[in-house]
BANUTI-718762 format. One record per atom (N, C-alpha, C): residue number from 1; residue in three letters; atom name; x, y, z. Coordinates in steps of 0.001 Angstrom, whole numbers, plus 524288, in hexadecimal, padded with zeros to 5 digits. Layout:
BEGIN
R  pos  code  site      X      Y      Z
R  NUM   ala    CA      X      Y      Z
...
***
This chain:
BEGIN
R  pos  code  site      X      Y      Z
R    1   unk     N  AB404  9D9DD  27A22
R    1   unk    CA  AB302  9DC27  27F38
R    1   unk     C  AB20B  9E1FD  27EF5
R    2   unk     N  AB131  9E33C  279FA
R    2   unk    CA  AB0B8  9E7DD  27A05
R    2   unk     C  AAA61  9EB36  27B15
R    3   unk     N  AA6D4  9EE62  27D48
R    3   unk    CA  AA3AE  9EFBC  2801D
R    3   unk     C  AA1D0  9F48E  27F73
R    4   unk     N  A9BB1  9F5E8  27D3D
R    4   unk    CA  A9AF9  9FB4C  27C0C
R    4   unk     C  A9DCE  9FD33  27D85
R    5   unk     N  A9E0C  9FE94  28169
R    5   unk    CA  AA2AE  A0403  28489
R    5   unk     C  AA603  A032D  280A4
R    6   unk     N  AAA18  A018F  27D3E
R    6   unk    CA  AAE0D  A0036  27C3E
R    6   unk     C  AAD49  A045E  275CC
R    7   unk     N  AA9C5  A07A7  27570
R    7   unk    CA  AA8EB  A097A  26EEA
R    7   unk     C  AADB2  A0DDD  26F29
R    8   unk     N  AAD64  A1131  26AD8
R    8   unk    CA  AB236  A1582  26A08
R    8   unk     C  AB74C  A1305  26963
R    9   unk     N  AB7CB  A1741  26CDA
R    9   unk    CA  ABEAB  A1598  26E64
R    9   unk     C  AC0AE  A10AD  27170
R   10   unk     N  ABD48  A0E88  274AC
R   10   unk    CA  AC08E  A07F0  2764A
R   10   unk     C  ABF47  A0564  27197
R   11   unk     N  ABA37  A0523  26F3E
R   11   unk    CA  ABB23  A01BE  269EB
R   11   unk     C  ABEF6  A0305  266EA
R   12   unk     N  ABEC1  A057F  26470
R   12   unk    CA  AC406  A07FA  26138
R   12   unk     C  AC87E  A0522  2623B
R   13   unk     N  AC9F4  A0640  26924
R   13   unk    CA  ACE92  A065B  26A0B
R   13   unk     C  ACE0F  A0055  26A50
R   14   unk     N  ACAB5  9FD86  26C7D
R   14   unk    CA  ACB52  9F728  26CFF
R   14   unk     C  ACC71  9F3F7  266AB
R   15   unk     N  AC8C9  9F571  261BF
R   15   unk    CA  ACA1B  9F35D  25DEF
R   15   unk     C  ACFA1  9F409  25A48
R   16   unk     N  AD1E7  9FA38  25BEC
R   16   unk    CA  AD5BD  9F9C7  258E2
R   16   unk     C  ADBBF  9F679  25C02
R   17   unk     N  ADA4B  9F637  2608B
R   17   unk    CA  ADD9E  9F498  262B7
R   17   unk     C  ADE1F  9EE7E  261A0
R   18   unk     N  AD89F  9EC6E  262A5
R   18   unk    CA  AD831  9E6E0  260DB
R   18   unk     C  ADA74  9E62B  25C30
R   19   unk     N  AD9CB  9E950  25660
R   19   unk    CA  ADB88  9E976  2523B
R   19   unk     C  AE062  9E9B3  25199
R   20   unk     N  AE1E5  9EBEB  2548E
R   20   unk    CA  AE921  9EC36  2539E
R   20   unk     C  AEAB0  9E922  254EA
R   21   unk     N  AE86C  9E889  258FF
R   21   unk    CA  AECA6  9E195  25EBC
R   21   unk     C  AEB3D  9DB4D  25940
R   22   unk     N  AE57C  9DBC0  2568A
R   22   unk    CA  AE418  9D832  25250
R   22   unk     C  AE7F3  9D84D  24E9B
R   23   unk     N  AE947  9DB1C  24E72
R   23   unk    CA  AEC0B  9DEA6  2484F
R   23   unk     C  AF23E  9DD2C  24786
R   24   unk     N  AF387  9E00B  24AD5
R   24   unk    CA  AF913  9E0AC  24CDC
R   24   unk     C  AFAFE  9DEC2  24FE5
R   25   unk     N  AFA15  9D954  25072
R   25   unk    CA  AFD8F  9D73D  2546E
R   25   unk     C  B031E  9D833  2578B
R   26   unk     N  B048C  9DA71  2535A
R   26   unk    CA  B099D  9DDD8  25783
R   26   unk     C  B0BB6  9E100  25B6A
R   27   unk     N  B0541  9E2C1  25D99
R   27   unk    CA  B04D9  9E71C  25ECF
R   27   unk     C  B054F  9E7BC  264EC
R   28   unk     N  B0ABA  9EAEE  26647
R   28   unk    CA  B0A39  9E95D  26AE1
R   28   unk     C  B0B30  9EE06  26E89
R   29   unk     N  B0953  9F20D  26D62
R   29   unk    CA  B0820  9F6CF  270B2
R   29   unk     C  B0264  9F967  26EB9
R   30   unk     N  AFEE5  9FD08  270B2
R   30   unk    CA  AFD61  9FFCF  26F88
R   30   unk     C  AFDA1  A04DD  271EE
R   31   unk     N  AFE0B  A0918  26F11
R   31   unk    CA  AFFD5  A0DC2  27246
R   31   unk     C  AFC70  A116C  27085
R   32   unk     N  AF854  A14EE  274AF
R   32   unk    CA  AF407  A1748  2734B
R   32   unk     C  AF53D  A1C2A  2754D
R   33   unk     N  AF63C  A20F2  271B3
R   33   unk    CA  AF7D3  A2547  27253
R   33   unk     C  AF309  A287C  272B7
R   34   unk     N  AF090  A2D2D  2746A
R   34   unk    CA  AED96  A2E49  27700
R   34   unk     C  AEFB4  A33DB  277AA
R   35   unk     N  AEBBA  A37BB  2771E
R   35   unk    CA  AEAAA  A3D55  278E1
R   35   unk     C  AE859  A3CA7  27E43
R   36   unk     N  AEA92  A4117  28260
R   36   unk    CA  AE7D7  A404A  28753
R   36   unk     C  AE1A7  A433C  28693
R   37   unk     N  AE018  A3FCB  28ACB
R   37   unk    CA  ADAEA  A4140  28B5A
R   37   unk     C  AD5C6  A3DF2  2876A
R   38   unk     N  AD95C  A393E  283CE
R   38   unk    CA  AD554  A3873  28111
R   38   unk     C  AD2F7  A33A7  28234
R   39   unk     N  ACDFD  A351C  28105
R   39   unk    CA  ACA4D  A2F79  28335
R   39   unk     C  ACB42  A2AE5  280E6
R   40   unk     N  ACA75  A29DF  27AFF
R   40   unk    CA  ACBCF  A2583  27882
R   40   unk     C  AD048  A239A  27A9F
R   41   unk     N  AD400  A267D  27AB6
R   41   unk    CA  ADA2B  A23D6  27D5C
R   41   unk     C  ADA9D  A2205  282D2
R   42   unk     N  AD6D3  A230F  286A6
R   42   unk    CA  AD5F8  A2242  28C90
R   42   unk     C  AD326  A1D9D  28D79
R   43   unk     N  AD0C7  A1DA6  28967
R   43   unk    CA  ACABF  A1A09  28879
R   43   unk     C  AD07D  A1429  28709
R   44   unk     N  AD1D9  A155E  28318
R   44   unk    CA  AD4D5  A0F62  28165
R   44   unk     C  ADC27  A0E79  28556
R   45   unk     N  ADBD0  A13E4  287B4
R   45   unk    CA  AE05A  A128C  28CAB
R   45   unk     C  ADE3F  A0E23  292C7
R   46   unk     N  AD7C4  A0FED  29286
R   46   unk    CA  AD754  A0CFC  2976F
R   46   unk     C  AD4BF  A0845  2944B
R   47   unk     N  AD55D  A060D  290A0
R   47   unk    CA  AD42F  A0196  28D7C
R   47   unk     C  AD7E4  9FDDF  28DCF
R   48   unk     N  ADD1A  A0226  28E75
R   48   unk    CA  AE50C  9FFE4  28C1A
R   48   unk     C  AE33A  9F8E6  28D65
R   49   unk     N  AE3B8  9FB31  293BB
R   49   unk    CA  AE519  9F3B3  295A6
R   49   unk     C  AE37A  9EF1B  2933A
R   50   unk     N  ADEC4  9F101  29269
R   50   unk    CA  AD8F7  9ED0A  28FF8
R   50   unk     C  ADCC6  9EB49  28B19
R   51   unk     N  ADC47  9EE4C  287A0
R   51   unk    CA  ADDDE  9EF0F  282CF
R   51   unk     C  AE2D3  9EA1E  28209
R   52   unk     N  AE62B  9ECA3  28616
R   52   unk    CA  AEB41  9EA0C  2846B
R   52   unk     C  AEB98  9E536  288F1
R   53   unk     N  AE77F  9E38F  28A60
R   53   unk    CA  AE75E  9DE36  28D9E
R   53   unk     C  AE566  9DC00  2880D
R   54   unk     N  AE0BF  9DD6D  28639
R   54   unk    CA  ADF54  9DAF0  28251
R   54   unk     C  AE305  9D86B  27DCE
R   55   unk     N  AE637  9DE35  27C19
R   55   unk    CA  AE97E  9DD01  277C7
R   55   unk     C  AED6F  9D9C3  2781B
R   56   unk     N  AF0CE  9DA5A  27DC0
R   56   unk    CA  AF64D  9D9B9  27D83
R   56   unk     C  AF846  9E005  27C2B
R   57   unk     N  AF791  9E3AD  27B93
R   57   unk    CA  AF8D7  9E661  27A61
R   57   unk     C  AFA90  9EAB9  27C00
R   58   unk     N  AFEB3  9EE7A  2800D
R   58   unk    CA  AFD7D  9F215  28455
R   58   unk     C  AFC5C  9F625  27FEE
R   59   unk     N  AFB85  9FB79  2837B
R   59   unk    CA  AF978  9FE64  28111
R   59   unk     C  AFC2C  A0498  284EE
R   60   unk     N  AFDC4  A0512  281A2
R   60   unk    CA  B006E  A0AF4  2861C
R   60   unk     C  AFC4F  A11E8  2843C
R   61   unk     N  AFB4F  A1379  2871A
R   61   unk    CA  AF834  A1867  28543
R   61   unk     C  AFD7C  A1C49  28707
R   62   unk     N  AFDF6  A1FBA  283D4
R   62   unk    CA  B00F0  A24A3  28324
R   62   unk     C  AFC6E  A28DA  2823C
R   63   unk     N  AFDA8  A2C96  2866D
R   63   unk    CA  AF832  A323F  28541
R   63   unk     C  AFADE  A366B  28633
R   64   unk     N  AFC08  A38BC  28076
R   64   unk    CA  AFCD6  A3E01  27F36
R   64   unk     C  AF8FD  A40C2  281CE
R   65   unk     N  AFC30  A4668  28514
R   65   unk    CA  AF9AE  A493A  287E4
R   65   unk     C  AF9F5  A501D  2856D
R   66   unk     N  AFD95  A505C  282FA
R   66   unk    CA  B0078  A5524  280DF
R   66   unk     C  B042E  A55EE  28362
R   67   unk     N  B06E5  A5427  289EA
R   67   unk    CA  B08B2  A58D3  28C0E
R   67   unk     C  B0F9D  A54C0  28A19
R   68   unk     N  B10A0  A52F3  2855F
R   68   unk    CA  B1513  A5095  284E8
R   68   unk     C  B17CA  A4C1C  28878
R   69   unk     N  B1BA3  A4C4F  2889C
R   69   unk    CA  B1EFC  A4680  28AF0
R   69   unk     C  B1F0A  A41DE  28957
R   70   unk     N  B1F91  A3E7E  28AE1
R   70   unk    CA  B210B  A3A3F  289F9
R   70   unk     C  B1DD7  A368D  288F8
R   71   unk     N  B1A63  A35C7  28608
R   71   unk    CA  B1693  A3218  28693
R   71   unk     C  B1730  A2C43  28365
R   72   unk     N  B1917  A2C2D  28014
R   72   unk    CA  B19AE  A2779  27D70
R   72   unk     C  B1F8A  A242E  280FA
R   73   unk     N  B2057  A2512  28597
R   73   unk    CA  B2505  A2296  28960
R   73   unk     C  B2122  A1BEE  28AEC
R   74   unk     N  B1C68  A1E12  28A69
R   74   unk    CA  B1798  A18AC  28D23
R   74   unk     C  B187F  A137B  2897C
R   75   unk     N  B19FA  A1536  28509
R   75   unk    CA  B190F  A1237  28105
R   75   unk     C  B1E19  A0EDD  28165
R   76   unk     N  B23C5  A0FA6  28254
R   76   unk    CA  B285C  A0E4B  28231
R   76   unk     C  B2909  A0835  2840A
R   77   unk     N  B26B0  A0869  28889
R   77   unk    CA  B2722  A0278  28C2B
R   77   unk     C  B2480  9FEB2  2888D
R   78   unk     N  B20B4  9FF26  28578
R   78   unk    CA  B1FCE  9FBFA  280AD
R   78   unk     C  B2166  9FBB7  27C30
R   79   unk     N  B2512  9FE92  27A02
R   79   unk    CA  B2847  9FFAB  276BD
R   79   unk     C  B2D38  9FC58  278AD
R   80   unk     N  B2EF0  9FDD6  27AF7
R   80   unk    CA  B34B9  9FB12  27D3F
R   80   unk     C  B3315  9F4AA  28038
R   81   unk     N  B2EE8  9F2AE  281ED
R   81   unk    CA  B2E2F  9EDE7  28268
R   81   unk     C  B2876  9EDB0  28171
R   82   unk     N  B26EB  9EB2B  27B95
R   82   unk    CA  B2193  9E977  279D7
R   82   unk     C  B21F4  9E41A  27A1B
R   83   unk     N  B1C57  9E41D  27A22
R   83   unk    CA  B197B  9DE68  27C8F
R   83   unk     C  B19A1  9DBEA  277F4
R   84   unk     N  B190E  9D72E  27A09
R   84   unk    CA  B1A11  9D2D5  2735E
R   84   unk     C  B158A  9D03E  2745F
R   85   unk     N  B1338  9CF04  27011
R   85   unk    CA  B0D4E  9CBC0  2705B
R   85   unk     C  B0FD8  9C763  26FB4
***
């Protein structure tokens, strides 16, 4: 299902993902850390849902901004109760 539009960065991001979920069956978070402001990372955040309807897989985005705090707190609720395939 994948669609000219889909070259660069959604390809990229669609095959390695496929590759891992193929790969690694174990795999049961993905967590996409991210500089603010960047396209590639915006581009495969408004993808997330798609992605992880497809996989089984959620997908949490964390985006470093510089200005500090707390950012890896997003990640916890999947840490402390992960999904079982």
């Amino acid at each position: 299902g994948v669609r000219i539009e889909h070259i660069f960065f959604k390809l990229d991001t669609v095959f390695k993902v496929g590759d891992m979920t193929r790969h690694y069956r174990d795999v049961t978070l993905f967590v996409q850390a991210n500089p603010a402001f960047c396209c590639p990372s915006l581009i495969t955040e408004a993808m997330a849902d798609k992605i992880a309807k497809e996989t089984g897989v959620p997908i949490v985005s964390v985006t470093y901004d510089g200005t500090g705090g707390i950012k890896n707190d997003a990640i916890v609720p999947y840490l402390a109760y992960p999904r079982r395939k």
